[in-house]
N, C-alpha and C positions, 0 to 999 in steps of 0.2 A: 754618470748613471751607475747606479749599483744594483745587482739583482737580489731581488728580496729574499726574505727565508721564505715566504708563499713560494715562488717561482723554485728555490732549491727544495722545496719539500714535494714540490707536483712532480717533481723530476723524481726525488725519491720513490713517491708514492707508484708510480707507473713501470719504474723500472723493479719496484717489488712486484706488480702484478702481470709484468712481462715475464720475471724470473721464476714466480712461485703460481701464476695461475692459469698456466698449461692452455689458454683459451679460453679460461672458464671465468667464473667472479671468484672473486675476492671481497669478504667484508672487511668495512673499516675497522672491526676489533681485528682482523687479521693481521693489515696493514698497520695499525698503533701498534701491534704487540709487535710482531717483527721490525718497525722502525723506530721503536721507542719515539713517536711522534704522539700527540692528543689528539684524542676522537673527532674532539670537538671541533681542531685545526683541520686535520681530516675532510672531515665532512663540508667546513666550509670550503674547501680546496674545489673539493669534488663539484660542489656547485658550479664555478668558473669554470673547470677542466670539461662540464657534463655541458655547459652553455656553448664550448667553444669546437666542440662536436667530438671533444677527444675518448669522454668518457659516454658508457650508457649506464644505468642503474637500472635492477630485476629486484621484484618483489618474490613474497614467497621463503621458502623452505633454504631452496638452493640460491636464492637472493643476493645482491651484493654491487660491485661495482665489476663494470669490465671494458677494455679496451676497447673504442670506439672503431678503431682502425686498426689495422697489422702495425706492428713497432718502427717495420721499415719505412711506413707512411708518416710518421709525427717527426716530427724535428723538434728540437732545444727552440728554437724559434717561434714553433705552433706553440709550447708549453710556456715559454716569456710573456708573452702576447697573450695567453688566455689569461693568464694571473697578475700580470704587471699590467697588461695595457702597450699601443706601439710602442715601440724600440724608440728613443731619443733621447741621444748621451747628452745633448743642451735643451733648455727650454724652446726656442725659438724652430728648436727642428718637431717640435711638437707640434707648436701651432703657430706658424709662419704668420698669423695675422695679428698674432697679439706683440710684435715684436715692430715697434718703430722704422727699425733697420732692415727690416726684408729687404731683399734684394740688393741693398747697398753695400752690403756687410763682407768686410773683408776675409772674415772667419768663418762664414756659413757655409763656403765651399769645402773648406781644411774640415771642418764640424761635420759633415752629408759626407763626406768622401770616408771615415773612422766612421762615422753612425753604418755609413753601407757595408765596410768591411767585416764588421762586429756581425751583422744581419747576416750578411754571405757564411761566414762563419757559421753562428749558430744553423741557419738553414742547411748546413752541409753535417751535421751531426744530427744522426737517428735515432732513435728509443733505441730501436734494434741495439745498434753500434755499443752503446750506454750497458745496453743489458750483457750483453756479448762480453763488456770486461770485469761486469760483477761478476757473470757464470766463472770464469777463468780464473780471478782475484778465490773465489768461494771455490774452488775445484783442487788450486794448489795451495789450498790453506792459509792465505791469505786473509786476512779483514774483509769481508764480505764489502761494505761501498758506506760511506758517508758523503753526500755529495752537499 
């Protein structure tokens, strides 16, 4: 399994609007301009991020996109999962039924046991956490975050 540039760019996208919008919205020209990302990627991001409850979208003047939930609440995990889809480092851990071998399968325990630990993992890292070391990286002068 590999994560996508969607899934690294939804993580960019949130951890700019964690860092730069104080609670408030942020537009996607915001977000392209500060992550030299495309509008257009943006937007479609936002769609998956806004389905999977993380984001909201305001019309209007002061309009924009904005965090569905506090930072502390999302994980790397909620953000995989809205734009990849479940976690499953093998086919057969996808969908156990399209796989001959269910159940039989020497491998699918060794597979489920690395597919959980990956899961545990990402569920254990917060927006929060994420944004916490661009402010820091961005504070001591650092490279603000390429993720």
């Amino acid at each position: 399994m590999k994560i996508t540039a969607k899934s690294r760019y939804a993580l960019r996208m949130l951890v700019d609007m964690a860092v730069h919008g104080n609670g408030g919205t942020r537009t996607i020209r915001e977000i392209s301009e500060s992550q030299g990302l495309s509008e257009k990627f943006i937007g479609r991001i936002a769609i998956s991020l806004k389905r999977a409850g993380l984001l909201v979208t305001a019309r209007g003047v002061k309009g924009g996109l904005a965090l569905a939930l506090f930072p502390e609440k999302i994980t790397l995990l909620d953000i995989v999962t809205a734009t990849d889809g479940p976690l499953a480092l093998v086919h057969c851990l996808a969908r156990p039924g399209a796989c001959a071998m269910h159940g039989r399968c020497a491998a699918e325990k060794a597979w489920s046991g690395v597919n959980d630990a990956l899961a545990s993992h990402l569920k254990s890292v917060t927006l929060a956490s994420v944004a916490a070391e661009a402010r820091a990286m961005a504070s001591s002068g650092e490279q603000d975050y390429c993720i």
